[in-house]
N, C-alpha and C positions, 0 to 999 in steps of 0.2 A: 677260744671258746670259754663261757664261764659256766659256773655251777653256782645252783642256787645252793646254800646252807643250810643244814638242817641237823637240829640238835635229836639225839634220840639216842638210849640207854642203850647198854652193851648187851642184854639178855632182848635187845629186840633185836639183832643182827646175828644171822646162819652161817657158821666157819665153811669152809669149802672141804667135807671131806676126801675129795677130789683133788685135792690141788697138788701139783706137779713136785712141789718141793718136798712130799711124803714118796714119792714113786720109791726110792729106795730104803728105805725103813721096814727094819723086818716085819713093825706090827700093821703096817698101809693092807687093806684089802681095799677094791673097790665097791662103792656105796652109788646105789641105783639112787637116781637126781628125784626120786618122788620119798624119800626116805630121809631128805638130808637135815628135814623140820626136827625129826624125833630127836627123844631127849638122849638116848642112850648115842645116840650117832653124833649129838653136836656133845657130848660130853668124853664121847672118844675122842673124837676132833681135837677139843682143847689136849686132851692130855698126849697127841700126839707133838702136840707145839709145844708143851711142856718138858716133852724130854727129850725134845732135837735141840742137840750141842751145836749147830749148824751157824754160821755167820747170817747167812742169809735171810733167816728166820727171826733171828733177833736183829739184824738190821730193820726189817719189817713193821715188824712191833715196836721198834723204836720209831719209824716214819709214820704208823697209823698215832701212835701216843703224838706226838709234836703236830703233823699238819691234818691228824683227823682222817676221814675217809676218803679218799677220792673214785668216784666211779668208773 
């Protein structure tokens, strides 16, 4: 299957405050999916990817930085 490319800046794309790899973090609460735009919730978001020492997480961020986004 291919994917078409498309360029588009980092403040146009919503973290997943949901995402699995937060489930055990003491500061993870869950975010209702009509909330996840707000600024306060994608600015939690980042600072929960901020302060997880996790391999997993920054393996991540190393694979979106190198081959971009894949859907």
């Amino acid at each position: 299957m291919e994917y078409a490319t498309t360029d588009v800046a980092l403040d146009q794309l919503l973290l997943d405050p949901n995402n699995y790899r937060f489930f055990d973090m003491d500061e993870y609460s869950e975010v209702a999916k009509n909330r996840y735009h707000e600024g306060g919730v994608q600015d939690r978001t980042e600072h929960l990817i901020k302060i997880d020492g996790k391999e997993e997480l920054r393996v991540l961020k190393e694979s979106i930085e190198t081959n971009g986004y894949v859907p």
